[in-house]
C-alpha positions as CSV (number, residue, x, y, z in Angstrom):
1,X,4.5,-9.5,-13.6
2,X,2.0,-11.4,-11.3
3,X,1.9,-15.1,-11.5
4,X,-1.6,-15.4,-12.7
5,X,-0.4,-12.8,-15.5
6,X,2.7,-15.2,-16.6
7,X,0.5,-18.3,-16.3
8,X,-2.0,-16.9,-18.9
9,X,1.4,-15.6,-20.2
10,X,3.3,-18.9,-20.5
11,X,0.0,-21.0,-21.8
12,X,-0.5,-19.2,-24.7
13,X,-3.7,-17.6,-23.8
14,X,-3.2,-13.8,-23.6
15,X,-6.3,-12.9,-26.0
16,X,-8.4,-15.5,-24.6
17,X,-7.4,-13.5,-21.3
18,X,-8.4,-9.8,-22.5
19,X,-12.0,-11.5,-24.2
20,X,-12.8,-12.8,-20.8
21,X,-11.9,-9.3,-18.7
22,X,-14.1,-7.5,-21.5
23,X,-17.0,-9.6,-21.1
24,X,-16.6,-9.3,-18.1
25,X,-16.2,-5.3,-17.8
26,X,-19.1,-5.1,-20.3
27,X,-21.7,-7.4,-18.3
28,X,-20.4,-5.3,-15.2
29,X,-21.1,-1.9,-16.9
30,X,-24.8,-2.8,-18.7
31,X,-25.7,-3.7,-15.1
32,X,-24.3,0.0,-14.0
33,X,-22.4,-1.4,-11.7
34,X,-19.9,1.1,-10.3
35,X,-17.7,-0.4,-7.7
36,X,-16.8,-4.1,-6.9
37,X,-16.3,-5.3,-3.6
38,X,-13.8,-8.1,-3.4
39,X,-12.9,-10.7,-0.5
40,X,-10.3,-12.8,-2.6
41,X,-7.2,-11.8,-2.5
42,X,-6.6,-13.2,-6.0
43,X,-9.2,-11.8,-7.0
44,X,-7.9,-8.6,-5.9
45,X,-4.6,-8.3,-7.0
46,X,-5.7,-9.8,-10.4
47,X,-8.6,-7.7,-11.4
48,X,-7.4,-4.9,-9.6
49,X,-5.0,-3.0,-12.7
50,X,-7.1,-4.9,-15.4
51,X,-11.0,-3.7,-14.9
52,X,-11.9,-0.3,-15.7
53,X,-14.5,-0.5,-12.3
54,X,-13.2,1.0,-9.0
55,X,-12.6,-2.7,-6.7
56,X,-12.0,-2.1,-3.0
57,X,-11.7,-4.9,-0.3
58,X,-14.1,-5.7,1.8
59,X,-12.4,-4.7,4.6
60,X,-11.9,-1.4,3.1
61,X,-15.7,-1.1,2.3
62,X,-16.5,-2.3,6.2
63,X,-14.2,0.2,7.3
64,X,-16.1,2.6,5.0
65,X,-19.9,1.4,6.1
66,X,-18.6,1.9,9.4
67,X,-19.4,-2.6,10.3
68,X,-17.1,-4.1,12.1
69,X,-15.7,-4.8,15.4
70,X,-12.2,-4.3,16.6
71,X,-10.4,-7.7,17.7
72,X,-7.9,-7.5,20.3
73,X,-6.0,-10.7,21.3
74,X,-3.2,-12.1,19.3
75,X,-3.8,-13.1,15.5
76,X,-1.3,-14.9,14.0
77,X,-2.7,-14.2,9.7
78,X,-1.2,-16.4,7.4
79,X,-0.7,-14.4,4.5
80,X,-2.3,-15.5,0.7
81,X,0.3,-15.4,-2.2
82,X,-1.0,-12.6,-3.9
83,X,-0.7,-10.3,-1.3
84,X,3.0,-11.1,0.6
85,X,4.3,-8.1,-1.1
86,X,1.8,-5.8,-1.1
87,X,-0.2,-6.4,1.6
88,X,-3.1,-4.8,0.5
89,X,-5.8,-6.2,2.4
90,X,-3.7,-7.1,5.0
91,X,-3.2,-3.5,5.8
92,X,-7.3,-3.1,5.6
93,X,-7.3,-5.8,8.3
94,X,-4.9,-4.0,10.5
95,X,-7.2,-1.5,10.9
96,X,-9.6,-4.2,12.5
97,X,-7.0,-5.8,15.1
98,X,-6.3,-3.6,18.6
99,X,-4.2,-6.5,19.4
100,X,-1.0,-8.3,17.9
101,X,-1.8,-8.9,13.8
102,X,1.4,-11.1,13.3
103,X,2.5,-13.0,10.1
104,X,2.5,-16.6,10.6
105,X,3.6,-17.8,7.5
106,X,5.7,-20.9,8.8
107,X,5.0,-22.2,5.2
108,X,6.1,-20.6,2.1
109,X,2.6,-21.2,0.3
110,X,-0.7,-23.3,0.8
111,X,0.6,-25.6,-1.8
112,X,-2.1,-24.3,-4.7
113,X,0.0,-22.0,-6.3
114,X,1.6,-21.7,-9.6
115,X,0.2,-25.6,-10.3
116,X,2.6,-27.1,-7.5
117,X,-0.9,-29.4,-6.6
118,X,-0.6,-30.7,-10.3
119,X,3.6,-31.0,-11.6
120,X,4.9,-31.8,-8.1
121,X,2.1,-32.2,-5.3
122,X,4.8,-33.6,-3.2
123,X,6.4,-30.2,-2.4
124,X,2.7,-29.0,-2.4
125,X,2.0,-31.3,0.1
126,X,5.1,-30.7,2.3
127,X,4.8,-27.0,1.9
128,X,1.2,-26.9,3.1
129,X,2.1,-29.3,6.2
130,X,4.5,-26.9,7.2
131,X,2.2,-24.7,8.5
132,X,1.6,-27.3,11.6
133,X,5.0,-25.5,12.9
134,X,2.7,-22.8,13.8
135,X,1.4,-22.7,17.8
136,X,-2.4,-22.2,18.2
137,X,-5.2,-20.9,15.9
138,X,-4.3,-19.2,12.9
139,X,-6.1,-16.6,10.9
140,X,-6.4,-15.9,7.2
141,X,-8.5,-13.8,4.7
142,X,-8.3,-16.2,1.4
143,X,-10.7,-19.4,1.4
144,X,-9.0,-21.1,-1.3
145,X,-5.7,-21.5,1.4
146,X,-8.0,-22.3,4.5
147,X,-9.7,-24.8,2.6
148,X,-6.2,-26.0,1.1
149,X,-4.8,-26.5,4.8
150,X,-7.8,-27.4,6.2
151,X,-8.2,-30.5,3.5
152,X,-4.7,-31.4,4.8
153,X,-5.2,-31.0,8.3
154,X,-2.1,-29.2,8.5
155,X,-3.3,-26.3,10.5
156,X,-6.7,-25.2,12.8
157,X,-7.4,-21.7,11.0
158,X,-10.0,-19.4,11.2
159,X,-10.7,-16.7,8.5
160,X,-10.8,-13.4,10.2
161,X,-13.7,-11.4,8.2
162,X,-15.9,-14.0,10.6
163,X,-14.5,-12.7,13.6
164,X,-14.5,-9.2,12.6
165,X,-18.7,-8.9,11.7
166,X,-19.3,-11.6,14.4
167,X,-19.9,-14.7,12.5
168,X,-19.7,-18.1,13.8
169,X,-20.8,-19.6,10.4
170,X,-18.4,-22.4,9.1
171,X,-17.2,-22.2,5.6
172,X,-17.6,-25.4,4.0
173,X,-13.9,-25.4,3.7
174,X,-13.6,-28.8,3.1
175,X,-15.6,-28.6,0.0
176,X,-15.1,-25.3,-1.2
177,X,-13.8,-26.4,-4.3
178,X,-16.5,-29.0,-5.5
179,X,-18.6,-26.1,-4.2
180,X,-17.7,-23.9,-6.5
181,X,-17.2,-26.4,-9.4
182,X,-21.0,-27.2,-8.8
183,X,-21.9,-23.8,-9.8
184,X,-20.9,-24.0,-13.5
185,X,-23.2,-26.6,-14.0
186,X,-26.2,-25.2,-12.4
């Protein structure tokens, strides 16, 4: 069981769950669209066994297309909850580093899973700061957790799809959130 499966599990809210993933499938397929290319990890690993749609990673669809250039160098990658385990698009990336792809998970989490930010920001807080153990720049692939440890200035990361098509754009991870929040009301 994943923990965005027991959340929706333990709040009661398994039917309002399947409604959303239907509309969602349904919108998906009147627009005939037959493959979904995902950055999010969460997204991922949560979509992943529940939509009836093929969904790759972008890495895997860059690898595909043939875009992308190999890094060489050390990358320390901090490594998104969803994906410790598995490492699903963690192995994608590997296939973008000719250098030293290293797991530098000094802390356990960015502090925004499971509702730690909310019950007990405290131990959010002190998990998330944890990651200024770590020596030099840091890489990740999930924007929520670079924009989680960047708001905390607990560590200088970098998120490694921009250095893999060539990108020196800045996410506007400080206000990724309200970002996104802004869209609902658009």
């Amino acid at each position: 069981m994943t923990a965005a499966e027991s959340l929706w599990q333990s709040l009661g809210l398994e039917k309002k769950e399947e409604k959303i993933l239907s509309g969602i499938e349904s919108r998906m397929r009147e627009c005939k669209v037959e493959e979904i290319v995902t950055l999010c990890p969460n997204c991922y690993h949560y979509l992943k066994p529940k939509i009836g749609i093929k969904l790759i990673s972008i890495y895997e669809k860059l690898r595909e297309l043939g875009i992308g250039r190999k890094l060489s160098g050390e990358f320390p990658v901090f490594l998104p909850c969803p994906d410790k385990e598995p490492k699903n698009l963690y192995k994608d990336i590997e296939f973008f580093i000719d250098g030293d792809i290293k797991e530098a998970n000094k802390a356990q989490c960015c502090g925004l899973g499971g509702c730690a930010c909310v019950k007990e920001p405290d131990l959010a807080y002190k998990m998330a700061c944890s990651m200024k153990e770590n020596e030099g720049q840091v890489y990740t692939y999930c924007a929520t957790c670079a924009g989680n440890l960047e708001r905390k200035g607990c560590a200088p990361l970098k998120h490694i799809l921009n250095e893999i098509i060539g990108s020196d754009e800045k996410a506007a991870l400080k206000t990724s959130m309200i970002n996104r929040a802004m869209t609902k009301f658009k």
